[in-house]
C-alpha positions as CSV (number, residue, x, y, z in Angstrom):
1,X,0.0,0.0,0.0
2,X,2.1,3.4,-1.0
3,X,2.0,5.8,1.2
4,X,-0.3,9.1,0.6
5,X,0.5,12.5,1.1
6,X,-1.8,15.6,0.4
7,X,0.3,19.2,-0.4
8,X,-1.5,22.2,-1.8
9,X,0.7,22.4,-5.1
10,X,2.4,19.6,-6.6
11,X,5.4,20.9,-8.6
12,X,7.2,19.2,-11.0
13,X,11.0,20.0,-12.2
14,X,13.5,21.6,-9.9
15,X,14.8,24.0,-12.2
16,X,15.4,28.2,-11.3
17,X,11.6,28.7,-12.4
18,X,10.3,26.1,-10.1
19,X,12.3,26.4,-7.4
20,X,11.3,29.9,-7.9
21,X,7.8,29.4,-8.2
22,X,8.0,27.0,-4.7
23,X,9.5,29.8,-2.7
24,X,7.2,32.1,-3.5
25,X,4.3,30.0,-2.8
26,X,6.1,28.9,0.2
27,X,6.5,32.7,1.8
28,X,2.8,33.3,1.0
29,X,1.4,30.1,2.9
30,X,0.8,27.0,0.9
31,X,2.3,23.9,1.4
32,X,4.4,23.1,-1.2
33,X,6.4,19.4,-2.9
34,X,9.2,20.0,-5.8
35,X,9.9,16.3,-7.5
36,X,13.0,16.2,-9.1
37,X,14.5,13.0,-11.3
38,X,17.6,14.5,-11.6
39,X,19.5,17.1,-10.2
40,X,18.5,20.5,-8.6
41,X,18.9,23.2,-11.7
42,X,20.4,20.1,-14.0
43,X,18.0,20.6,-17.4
44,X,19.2,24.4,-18.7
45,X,19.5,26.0,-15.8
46,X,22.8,25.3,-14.8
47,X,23.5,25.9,-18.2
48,X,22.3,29.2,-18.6
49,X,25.2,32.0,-18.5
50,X,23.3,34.0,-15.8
51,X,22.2,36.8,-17.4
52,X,19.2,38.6,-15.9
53,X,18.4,40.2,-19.6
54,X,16.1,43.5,-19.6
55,X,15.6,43.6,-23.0
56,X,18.4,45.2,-25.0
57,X,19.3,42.4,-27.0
58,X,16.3,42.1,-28.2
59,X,16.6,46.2,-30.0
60,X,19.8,46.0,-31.6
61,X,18.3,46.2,-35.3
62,X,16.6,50.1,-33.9
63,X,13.6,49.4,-31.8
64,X,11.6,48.0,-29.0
65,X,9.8,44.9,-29.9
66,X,7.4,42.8,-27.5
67,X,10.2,40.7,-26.5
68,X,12.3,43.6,-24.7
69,X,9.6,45.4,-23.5
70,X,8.2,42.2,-21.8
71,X,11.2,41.8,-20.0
72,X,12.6,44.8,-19.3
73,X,11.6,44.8,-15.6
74,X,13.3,41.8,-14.7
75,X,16.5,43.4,-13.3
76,X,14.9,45.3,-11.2
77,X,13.1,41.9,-9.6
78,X,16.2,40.3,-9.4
79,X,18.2,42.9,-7.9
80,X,15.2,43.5,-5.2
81,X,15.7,39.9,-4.6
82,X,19.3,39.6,-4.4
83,X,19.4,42.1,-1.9
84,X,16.6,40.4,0.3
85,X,14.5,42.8,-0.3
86,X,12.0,41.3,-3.1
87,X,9.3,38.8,-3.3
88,X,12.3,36.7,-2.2
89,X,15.0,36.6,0.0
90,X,18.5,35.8,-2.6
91,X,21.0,36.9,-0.2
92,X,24.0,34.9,-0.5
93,X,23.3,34.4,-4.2
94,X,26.8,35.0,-5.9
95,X,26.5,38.1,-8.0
96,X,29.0,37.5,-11.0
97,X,28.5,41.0,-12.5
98,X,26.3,43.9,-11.7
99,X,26.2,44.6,-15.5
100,X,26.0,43.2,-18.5
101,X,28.1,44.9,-21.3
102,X,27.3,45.9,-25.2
103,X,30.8,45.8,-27.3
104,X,31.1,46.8,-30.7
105,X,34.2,45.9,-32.3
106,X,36.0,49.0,-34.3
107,X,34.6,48.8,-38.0
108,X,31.3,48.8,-36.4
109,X,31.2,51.5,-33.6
110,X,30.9,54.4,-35.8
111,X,27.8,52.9,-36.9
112,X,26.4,52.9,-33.2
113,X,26.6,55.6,-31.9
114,X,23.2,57.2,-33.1
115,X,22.1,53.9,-32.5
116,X,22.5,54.1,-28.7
117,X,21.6,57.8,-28.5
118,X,18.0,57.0,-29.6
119,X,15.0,56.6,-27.7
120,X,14.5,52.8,-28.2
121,X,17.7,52.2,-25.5
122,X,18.1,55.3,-23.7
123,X,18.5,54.9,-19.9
124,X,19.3,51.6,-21.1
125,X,22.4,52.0,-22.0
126,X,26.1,54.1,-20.6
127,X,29.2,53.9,-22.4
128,X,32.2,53.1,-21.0
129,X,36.0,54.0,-21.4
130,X,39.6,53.2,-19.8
131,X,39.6,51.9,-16.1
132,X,35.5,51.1,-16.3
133,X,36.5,48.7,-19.6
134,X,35.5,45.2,-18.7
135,X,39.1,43.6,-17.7
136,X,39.3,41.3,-20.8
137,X,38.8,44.6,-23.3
138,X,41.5,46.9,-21.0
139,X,44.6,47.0,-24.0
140,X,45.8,49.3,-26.3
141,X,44.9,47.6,-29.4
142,X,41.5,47.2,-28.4
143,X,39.7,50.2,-30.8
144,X,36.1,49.6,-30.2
145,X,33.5,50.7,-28.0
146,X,31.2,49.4,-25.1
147,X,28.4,50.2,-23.4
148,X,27.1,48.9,-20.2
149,X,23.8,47.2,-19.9
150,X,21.9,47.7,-16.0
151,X,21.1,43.7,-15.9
152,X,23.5,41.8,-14.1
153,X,24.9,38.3,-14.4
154,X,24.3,35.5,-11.3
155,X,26.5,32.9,-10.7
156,X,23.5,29.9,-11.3
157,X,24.7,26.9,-9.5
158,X,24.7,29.6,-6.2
159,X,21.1,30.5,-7.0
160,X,19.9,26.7,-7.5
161,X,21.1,26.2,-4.0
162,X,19.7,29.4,-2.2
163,X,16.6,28.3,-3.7
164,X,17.1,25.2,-2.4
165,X,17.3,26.2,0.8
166,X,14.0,28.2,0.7
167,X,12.5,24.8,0.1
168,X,13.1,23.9,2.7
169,X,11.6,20.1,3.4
170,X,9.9,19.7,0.2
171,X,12.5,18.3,-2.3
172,X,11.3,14.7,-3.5
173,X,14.0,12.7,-5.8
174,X,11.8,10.3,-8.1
175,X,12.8,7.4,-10.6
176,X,9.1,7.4,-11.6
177,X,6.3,9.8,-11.8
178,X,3.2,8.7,-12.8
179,X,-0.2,10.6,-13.0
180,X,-3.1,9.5,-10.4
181,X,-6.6,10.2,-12.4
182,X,-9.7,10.0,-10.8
183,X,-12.8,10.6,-12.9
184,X,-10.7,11.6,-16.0
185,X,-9.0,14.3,-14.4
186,X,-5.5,14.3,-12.4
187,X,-5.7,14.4,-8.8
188,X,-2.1,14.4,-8.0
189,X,1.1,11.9,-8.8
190,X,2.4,8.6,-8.0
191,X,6.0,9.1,-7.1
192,X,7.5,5.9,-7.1
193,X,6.2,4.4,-4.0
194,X,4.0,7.4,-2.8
195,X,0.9,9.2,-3.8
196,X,0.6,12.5,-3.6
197,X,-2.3,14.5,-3.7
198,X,-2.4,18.1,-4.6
199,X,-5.2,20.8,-5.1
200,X,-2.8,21.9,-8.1
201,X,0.2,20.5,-10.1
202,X,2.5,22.7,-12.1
203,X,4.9,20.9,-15.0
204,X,8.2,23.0,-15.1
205,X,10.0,20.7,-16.1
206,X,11.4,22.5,-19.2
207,X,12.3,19.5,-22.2
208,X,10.4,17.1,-19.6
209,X,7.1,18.5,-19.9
210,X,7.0,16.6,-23.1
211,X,7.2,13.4,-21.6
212,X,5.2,14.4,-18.3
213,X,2.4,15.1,-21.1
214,X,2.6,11.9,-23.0
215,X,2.5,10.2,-19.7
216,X,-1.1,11.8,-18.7
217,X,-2.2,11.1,-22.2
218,X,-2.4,15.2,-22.7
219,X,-0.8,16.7,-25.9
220,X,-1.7,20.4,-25.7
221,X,0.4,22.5,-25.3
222,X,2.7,21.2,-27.7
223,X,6.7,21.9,-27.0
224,X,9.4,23.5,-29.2
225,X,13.2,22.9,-28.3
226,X,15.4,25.3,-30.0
227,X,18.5,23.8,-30.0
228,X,22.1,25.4,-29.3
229,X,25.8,24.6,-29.4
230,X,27.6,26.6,-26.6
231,X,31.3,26.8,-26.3
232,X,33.5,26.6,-23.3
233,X,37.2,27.7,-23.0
234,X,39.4,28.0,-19.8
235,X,42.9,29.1,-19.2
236,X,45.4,30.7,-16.8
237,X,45.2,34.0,-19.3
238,X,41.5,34.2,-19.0
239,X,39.7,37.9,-17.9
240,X,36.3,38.3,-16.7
241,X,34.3,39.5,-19.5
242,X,30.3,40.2,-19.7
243,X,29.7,41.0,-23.0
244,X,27.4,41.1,-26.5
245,X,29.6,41.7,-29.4
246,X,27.6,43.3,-32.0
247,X,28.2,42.3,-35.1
248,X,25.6,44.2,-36.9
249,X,22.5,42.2,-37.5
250,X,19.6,41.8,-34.9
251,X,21.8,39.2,-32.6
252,X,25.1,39.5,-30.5
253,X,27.8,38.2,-32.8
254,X,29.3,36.8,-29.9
255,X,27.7,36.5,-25.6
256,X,30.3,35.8,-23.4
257,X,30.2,35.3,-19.8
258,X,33.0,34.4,-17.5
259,X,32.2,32.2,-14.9
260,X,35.1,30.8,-11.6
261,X,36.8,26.9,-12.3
262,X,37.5,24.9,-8.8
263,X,41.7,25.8,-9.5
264,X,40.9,29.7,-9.0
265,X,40.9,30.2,-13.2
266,X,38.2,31.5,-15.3
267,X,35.8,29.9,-17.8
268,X,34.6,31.4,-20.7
269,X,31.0,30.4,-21.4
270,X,30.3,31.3,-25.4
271,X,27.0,31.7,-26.7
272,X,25.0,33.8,-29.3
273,X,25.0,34.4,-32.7
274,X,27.6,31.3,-32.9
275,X,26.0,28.9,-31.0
276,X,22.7,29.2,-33.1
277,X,21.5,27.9,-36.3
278,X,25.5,27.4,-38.1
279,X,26.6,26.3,-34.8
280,X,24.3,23.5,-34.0
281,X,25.0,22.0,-36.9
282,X,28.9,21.8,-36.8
283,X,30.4,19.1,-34.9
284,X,32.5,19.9,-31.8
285,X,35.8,20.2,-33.0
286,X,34.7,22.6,-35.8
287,X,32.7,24.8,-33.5
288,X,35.7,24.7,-31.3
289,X,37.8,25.9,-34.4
290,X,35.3,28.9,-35.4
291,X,35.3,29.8,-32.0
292,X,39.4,30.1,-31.8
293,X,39.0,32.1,-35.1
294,X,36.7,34.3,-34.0
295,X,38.2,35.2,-30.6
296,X,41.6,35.3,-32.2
297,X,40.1,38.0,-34.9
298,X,38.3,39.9,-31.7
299,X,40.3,39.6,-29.1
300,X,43.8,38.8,-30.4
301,X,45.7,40.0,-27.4
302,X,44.5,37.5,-25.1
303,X,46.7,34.0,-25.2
304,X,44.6,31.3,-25.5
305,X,47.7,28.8,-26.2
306,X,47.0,27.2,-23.0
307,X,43.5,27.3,-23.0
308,X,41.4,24.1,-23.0
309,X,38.0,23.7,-25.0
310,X,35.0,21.8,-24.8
311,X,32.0,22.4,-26.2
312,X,27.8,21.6,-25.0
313,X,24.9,21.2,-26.6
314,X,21.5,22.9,-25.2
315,X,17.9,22.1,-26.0
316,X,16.1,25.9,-25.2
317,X,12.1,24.0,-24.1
318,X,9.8,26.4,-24.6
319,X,5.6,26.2,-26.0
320,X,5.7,25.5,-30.0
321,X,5.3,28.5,-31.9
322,X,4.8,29.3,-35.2
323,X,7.7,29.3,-37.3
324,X,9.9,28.1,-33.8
325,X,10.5,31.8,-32.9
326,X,11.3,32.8,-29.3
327,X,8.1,33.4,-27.4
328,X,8.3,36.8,-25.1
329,X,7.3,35.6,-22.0
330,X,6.8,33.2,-20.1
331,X,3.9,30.4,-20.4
332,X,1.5,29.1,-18.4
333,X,-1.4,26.7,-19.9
334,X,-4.3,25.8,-17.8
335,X,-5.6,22.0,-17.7
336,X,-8.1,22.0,-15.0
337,X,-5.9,21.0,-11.5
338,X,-3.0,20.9,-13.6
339,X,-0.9,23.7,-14.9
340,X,2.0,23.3,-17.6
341,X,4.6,26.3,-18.4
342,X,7.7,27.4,-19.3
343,X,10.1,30.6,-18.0
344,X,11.2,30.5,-21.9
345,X,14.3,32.7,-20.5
346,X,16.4,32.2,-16.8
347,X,15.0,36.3,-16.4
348,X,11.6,35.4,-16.8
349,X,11.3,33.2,-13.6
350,X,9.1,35.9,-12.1
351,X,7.3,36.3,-14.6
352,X,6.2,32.2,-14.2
353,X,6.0,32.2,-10.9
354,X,3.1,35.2,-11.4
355,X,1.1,33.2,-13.9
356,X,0.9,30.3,-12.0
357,X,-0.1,32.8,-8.5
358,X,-2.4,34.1,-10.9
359,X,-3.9,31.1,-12.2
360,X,-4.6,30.0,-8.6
361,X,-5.9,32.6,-7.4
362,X,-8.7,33.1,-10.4
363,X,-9.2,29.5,-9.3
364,X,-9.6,30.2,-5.5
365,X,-7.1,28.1,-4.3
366,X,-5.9,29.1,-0.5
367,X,-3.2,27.8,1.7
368,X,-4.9,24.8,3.1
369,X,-3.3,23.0,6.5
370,X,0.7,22.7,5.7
371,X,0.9,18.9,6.3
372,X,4.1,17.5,8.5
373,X,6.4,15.9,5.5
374,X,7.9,12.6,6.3
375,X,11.4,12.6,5.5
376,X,12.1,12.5,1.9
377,X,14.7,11.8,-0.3
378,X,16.4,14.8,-1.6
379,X,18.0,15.3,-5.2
380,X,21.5,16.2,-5.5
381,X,23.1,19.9,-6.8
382,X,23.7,19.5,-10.3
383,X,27.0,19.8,-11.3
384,X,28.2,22.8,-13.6
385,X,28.6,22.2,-17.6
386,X,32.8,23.2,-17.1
387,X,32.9,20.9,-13.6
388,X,31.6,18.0,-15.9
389,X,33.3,18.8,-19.0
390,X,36.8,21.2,-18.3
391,X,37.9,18.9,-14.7
């Protein structure tokens, strides 16, 4: 006979937007289980590069779109939060950068200056010269320009465990997780050899949802996974660097974000404009080889002799949409007791976590009586991509 357990939402997938979501239904009353088959933060969180975006990147070709103006109060979220004074307490959360920096190399900054003078980034947007040059750009032959961004870059595998800890008792590790239906409509899950019982259940499970779908025999809302091909570099010669590099069309040429290895040396973390469509194709060696020639044509000061190189591929879950673009905000679908979303971005975890308080509350669901949790299994901290992959 499994044993039974009654919470007042049922979350599956302990991702940042989960755990998110958890902690703010926590601080506001309910009783609250995260299920977890893997690691805490293992899917893409831990291998996001950390930065809370507000929307910049998404105006580079001259103007606001839905997409930047969705997200453009996320920094000031985060940083409420980071300080222990938002909808959550994040003190303790490593703070990597407190900004996020726009660099255009030299053939293109004349073009951009009346680019960033205009009203679709202004009070976005300072430049920055000399001593206030991210370290990695501070040499004489660098001739371009930068501007600094006001969204900041979190050190994720930090974050995954303060959210952790906000959880508190409710972490379940699962091998299985099955739906428990009652008159055609899920009444909570079958965790390997418990049932629990829930007056909601949220899928966050990012590229899980899929499969937690197919399981309950539900197929709307269907999934997209836009796929990437990231690249990771560490050496003795690295500097920290937070940075777009423009390179003229509507995204960064180059993101890179700079992130601490166990030995006291930095990781480069590589994404944008080559870890996309041209990227995902390539196999590893070659992306690691258009990656040297691109750093080597942008940044040919730094020494990269010793560096080593790996690279990691990234499935981006989010709800299909037409054509696979990006969607600008985070999803929520409603399926009677049962709620499935996606963050689409690492930024956008408040803006889950709202939908789903939303969607309860239009529901009238309360805090009910917080049960007293047996002792459950807890799933480990994932490990980071460069721990598993740069040793």
């Amino acid at each position: 006979m499994p044993s039974v357990i009654s919470t007042d939402v049922l979350i599956v997938g302990a991702g940042v937007a989960g755990l998110w979501l958890n902690a703010r239904l926590r601080k506001q009353g309910f009783s609250t289980i995260v299920v977890e088959r893997d690691s805490l933060g293992g899917g893409q969180s831990v291998k996001s590069q950390g930065i809370i975006h507000g929307g910049a990147k998404y105006a580079l070709h001259g103007a606001l779109t839905g997409a930047s103006e969705a997200i453009a109060d996320m920094p000031r979220r985060w940083r409420e939060a980071l300080a222990g004074e938002g909808e959550l307490d994040l003190r303790g959360v490593n703070i990597l950068s407190q900004a996020h920096y726009l660099w255009s190399p030299g053939t293109l900054a004349g073009n951009l200056t009346s680019f960033f003078a205009s009203k679709a980034v202004r009070g976005r947007v300072d430049q920055v010269k000399g001593d206030q040059l991210p370290p990695a750009l501070q040499d004489p032959r660098f001739k371009g320009k930068v501007y600094r961004l006001a969204e900041l870059v979190v050190d994720v595998p930090s974050l995954i465990e303060r959210l952790a800890e906000l959880a508190g008792d409710g972490l379940l590790a699962a091998q299985s997780i099955e739906p428990l239906i009652e008159d055609g409509e899920m009444i909570g899950l079958r965790i390997d050899d418990r049932e629990i019982h829930a007056q909601r259940i949220v899928f966050s499970a990012g590229a899980g949802n899929a499969e937690l779908l197919a399981s309950a025999g539900i197929s709307i809302p269907a999934q997209q996974l836009r796929p990437l091909h990231m690249v990771l570099v560490k050496g003795p010669t690295l500097k920290p660097l937070y940075a777009h590099c423009l390179g003229g069309g509507p995204k960064p040429r180059i993101t890179v974000t700079t992130h601490p290895a166990a030995n006291g040396e930095w990781v480069w973390y590589l994404g944008g404009d080559i870890a996309e469509a041209e990227g995902v194709a390539r196999e590893p060696a070659e992306q690691i080889a258009v990656a040297q020639k691109e750093l080597g044509n942008l940044l040919p000061w730094v020494d990269l002799s010793q560096a080593q190189w790996a690279t990691l591929r990234v499935n981006r879950a989010e709800p299909a949409q037409s054509g696979l673009v990006r969607p600008d905000n985070a999803f929520i679908a409603d399926q009677g007791r049962l709620l499935v979303g996606w963050p689409t971005k690492l930024a956008l975890a408040p803006d889950f976590s709202d939908r789903v308080l939303q969607a309860l509350e239009q529901d009238g669901i309360r805090p009910g009586n917080a049960p007293v949790l047996p002792q459950l299994p807890r799933p480990p901290l994932a490990k980071t991509a460069w721990e598993q992959l740069l040793p």
